[in-house]
C-alpha positions as semicolon CSV with decimal commas, in nm:
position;residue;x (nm);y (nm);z (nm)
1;X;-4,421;-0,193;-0,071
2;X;-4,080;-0,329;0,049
3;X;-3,777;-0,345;-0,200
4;X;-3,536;-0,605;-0,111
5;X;-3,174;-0,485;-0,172
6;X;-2,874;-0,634;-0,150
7;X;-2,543;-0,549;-0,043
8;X;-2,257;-0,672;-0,146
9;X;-1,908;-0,594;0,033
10;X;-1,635;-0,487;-0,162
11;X;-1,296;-0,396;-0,106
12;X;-1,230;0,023;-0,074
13;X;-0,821;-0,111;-0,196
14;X;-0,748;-0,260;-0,509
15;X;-0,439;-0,372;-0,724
16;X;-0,518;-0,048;-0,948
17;X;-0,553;0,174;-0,613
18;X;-0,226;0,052;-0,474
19;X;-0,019;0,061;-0,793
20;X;-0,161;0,406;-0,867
21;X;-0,104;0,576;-0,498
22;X;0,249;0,439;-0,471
23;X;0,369;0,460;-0,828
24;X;0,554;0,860;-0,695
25;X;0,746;0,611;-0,444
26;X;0,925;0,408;-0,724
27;X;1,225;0,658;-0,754
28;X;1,271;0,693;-0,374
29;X;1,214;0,317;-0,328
30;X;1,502;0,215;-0,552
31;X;1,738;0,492;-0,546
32;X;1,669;0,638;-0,178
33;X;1,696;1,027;-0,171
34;X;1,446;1,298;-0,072
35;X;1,026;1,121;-0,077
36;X;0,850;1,281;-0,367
37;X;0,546;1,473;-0,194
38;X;0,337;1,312;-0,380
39;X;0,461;0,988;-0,312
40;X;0,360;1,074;0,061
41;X;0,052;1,173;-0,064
42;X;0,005;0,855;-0,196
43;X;0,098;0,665;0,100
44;X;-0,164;0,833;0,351
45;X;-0,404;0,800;0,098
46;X;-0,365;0,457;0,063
47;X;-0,349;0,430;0,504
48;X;-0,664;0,607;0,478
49;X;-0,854;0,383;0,255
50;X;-0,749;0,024;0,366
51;X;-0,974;0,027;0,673
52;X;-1,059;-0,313;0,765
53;X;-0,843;-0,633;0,804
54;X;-0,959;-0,731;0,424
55;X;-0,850;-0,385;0,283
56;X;-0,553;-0,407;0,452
57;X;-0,506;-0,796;0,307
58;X;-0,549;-0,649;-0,016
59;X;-0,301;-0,431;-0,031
60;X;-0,007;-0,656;0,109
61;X;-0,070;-0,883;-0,169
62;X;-0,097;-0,574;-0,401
63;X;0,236;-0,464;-0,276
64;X;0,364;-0,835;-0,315
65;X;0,299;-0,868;-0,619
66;X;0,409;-0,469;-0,729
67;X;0,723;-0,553;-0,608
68;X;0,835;-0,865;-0,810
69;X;0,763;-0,609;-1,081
70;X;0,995;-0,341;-1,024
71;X;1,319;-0,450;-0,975
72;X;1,622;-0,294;-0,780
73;X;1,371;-0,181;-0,492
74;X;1,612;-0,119;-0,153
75;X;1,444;-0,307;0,109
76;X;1,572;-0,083;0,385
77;X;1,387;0,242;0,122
78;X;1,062;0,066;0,145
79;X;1,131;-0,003;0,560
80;X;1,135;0,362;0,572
81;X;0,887;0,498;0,414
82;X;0,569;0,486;0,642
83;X;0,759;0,656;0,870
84;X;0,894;0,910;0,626
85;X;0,536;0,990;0,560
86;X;0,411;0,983;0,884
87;X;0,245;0,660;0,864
88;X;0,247;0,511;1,153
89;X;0,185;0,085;1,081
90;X;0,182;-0,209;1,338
91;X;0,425;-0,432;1,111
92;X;0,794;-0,405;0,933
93;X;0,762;-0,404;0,606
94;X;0,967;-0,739;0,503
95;X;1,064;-0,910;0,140
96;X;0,888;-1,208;0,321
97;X;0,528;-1,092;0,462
98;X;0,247;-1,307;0,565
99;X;-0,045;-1,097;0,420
100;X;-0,334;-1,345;0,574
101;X;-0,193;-1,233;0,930
């Protein structure tokens, strides 16, 4: 007997995932300051799950569309904080991001 099963592909990220891991960051993204710890923990979580190029896509509209939402965020803040969490990404985070590249 042979079962045929199939497979979809889904993204690991969604809107819910990305809202939910950097939702810690929203103080330190407006205001500056100290990075929560759990707003690192969010950010390595989230650098952890988006794995492939789709992932990845997924988030930077996530984040797009996140942002339009909370207003006041300091562009330089939100620059800084990969690195502030040891998140090392190959892009500068930019109010004007091409997320199909």
């Amino acid at each position: 007997m042979v079962a045929n099963v199939s497979h979809t592909t889904e993204s690991a990220v969604t809107s819910q995932l990305v809202v939910s891991s950097l939702t810690p960051c929203a103080s330190y993204l407006i205001k500056g300051g100290p990075v929560p710890k759990s707003c690192c923990n969010g950010v390595q979580s989230l650098y952890k799950d988006a794995e492939t190029t789709s992932d990845r896509q997924t988030a930077c509209r996530c984040l797009e569309q996140a942002a339009t939402l909370v207003p006041g965020i300091n562009v330089d803040n939100a620059v800084n904080l990969p690195a502030k969490c040891d998140v090392s990404i190959p892009y500068k985070i930019s109010p004007v991001f091409n997320c199909s590249t």
